[in-house]
C-alpha positions in Angstrom: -3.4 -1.2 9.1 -1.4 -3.3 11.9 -2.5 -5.1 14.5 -0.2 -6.4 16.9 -0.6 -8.3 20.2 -1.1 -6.2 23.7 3.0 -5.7 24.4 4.7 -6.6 20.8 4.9 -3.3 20.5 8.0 -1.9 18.1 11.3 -2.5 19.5 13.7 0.3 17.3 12.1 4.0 17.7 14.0 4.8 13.9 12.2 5.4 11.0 13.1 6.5 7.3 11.6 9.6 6.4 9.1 8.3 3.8 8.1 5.9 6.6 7.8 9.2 9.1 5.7 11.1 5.8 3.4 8.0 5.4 2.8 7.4 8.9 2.0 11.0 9.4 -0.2 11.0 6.2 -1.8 8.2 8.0 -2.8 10.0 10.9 -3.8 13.1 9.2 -6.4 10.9 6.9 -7.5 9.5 9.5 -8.4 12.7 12.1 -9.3 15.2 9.1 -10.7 12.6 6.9 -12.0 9.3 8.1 -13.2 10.2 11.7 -15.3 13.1 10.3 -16.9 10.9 7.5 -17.5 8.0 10.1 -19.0 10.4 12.4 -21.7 11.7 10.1 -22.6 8.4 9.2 -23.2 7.6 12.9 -25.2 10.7 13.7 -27.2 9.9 10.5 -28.1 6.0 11.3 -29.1 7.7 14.8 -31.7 9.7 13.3 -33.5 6.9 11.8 -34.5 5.8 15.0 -34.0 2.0 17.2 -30.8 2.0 18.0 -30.2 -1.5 19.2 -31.3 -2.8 15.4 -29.9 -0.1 13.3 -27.0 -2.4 11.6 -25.3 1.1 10.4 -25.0 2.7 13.5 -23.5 -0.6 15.3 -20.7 -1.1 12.6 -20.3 2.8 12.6 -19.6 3.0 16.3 -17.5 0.0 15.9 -15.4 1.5 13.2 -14.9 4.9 15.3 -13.6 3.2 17.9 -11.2 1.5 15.6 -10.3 4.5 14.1 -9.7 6.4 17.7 -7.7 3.9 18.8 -5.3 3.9 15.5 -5.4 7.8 15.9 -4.0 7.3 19.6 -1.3 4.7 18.9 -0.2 6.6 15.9 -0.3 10.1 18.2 1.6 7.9 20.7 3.7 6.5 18.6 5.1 9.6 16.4 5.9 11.2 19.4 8.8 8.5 20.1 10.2 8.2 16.7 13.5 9.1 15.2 13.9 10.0 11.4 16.9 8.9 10.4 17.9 10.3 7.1 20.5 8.2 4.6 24.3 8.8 5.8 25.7 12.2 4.1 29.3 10.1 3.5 29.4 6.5 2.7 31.4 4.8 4.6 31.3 1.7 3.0 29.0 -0.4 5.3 25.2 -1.3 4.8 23.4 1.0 7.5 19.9 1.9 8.3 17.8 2.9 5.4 20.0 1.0 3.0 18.7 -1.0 0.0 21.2 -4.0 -0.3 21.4 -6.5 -3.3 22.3 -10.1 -1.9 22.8 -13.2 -3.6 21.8 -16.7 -2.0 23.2 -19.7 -1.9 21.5 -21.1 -5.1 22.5 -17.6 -7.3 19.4 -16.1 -7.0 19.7 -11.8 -6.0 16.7 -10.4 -3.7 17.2 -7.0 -2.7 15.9 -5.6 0.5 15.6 -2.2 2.4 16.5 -1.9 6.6 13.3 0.3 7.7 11.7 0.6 11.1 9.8 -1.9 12.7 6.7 0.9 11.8 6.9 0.6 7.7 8.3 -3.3 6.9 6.6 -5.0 4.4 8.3 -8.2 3.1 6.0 -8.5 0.2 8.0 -5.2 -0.8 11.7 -6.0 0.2 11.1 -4.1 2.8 12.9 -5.5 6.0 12.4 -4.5 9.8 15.8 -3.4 11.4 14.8 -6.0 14.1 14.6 -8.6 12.1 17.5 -11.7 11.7 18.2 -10.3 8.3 19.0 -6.5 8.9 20.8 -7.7 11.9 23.0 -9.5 10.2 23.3 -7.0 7.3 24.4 -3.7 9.5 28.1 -3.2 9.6 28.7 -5.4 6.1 30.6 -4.4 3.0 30.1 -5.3 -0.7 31.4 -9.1 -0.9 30.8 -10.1 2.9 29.3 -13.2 3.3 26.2 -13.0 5.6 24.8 -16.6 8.1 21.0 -15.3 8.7 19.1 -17.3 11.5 16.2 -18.3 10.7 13.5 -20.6 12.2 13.2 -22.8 9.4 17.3 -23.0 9.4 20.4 -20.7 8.5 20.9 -19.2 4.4 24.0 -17.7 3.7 23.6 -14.5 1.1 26.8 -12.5 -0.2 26.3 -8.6 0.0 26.4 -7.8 -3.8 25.4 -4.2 -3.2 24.2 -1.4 -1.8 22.3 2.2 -1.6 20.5 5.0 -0.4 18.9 6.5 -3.1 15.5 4.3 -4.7 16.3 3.7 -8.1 
């Protein structure tokens, strides 16, 4: 799960449609799933009794409320997206949903996909399109040199190469 600060919402509305699937798998866990689980235990710890001292019925209302607000920013959230599927014909440039091979300065090739600001996960290669990285990437070819901005300084990476398909 996410959190974000109150107005750091996503910027891009375009996910992948593994991204759309898992979110959507999230959702559907969670309402058919999670909430009905959660809710059982809560009517259970009520039965017992004091209320104010029952320790599983506090951190069981806690965690439905967690829960219903996840379910309502996903609900929310899904409504607005746009799956983008890989490009039919290539036409030579890195574009959304891409995975794309660089090399650094130093030699060294990390590969990365451009994915929606909903399903990045860096420890993954997995790259937000807002980010300084996929911005710079969208629109390359194979060989273009690439100046990403970052707060501790600029890296230049060479665009090695690229796909849609995950190996």
């Amino acid at each position: 799960m996410v959190f974000r600060r109150p107005g750091s919402g996503p910027k891009s509305k375009y996910i992948t449609p593994e991204g759309y699937k898992k979110l959507t798998g999230e959702l559907m866990r969670l309402w058919n799933e999670e909430r009905p689980r959660v809710t059982q235990e809560v009517a259970d710890a009520a039965a017992l009794g004091d209320r104010s001292e029952n320790a599983e019925y506090i951190y069981g209302k806690k965690r439905l409320r967690e829960i219903d607000r996840r379910v309502q920013f996903l609900r929310k959230r899904i409504d607005k997206l746009e799956i983008v599927a890989p490009p039919q014909d290539d036409d030579g440039k890195v574009r959304f949903g891409a995975w794309v091979t660089l090399e650094d300065e130093d030699g060294e090739e990390v590969e990365y996909r451009i994915v929606g600001p909903d399903e990045f996960d860096v420890a993954h290669g997995r790259i937000s399109l807002d980010s300084p990285m996929a911005l710079a990437l969208i629109g390359k070819c194979c060989g273009d040199d690439v100046l990403v901005r970052r707060p501790k300084g600029d890296t230049e990476y060479t665009v090695i190469s690229y796909r849609y398909t995950a190996d």
